[in-house]
N, C-alpha and C positions, 0 to 999 in steps of 0.2 A: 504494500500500500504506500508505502513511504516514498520506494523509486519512480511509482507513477506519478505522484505527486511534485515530485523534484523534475519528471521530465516534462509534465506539463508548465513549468516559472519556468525551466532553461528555454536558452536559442536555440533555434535549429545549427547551432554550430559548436555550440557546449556542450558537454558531457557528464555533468556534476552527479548525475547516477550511480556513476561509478565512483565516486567521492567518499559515497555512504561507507564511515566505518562498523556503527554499531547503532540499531535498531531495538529499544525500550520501551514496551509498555509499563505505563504508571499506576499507581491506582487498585484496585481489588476489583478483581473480576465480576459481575456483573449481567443476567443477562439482559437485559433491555438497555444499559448502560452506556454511555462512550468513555472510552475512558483517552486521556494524553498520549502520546509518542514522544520519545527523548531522541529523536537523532543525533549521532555522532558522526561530524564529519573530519576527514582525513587534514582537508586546509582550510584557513580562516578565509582563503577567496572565495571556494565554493561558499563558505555560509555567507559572508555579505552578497553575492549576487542572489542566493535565492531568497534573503529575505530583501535585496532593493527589487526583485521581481514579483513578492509575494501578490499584488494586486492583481495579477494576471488570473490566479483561482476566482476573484469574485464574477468575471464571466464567464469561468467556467461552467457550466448546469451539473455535472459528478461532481463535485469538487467545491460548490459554491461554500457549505457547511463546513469547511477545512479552515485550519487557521494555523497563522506559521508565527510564530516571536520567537525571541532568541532567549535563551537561560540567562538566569538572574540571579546574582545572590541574594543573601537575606538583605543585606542593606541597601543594593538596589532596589530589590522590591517596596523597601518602606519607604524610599525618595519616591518613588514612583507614587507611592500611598497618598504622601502626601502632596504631590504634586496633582493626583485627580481629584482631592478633596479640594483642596481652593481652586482647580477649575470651573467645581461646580456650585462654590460658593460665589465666584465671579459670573456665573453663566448666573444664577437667582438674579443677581441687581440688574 
């Protein structure tokens, strides 16, 4: 699922398919469930071109429900926290 995914963001000249080093699911199994994917890739190029491609899945129709970010630490995550909390204390006024 992951490669499909990675060759629909690539160019038709790129190869980042073949990039993929290791493939994780997250989460506790589930059936009705989705659960995360942790891709691991081989070089830091592949991941920034497929996530400056990532928009290419919203018109995709398989693929539109896919969503690609990059790993975060814990303290990113909470700059981020609070970074969308006063967006949306600016977006209120």
């Amino acid at each position: 699922m992951a490669k499909t995914v990675i060759k629909q963001v690539q160019d038709s000249t790129q190869e980042f398919d073949q990039e993929v080093e290791e493939v994780i699911r997250l989460g506790r199994y589930s059936e009705w469930g989705r659960r995360p994917m942790k891709v691991k890739m081989r070089s830091q190029v592949a991941v920034e071109e497929n996530i400056a491609r990532k928009g290419k899945l919203a018109n995709d129709v398989d693929h539109k429900e896919i969503w690609i970010k990059r790993d975060m630490n814990l303290e990113e995550r909470e700059k981020e926290k609070v970074l969308r909390s006063e967006a949306k204390k600016k977006k209120k006024k």
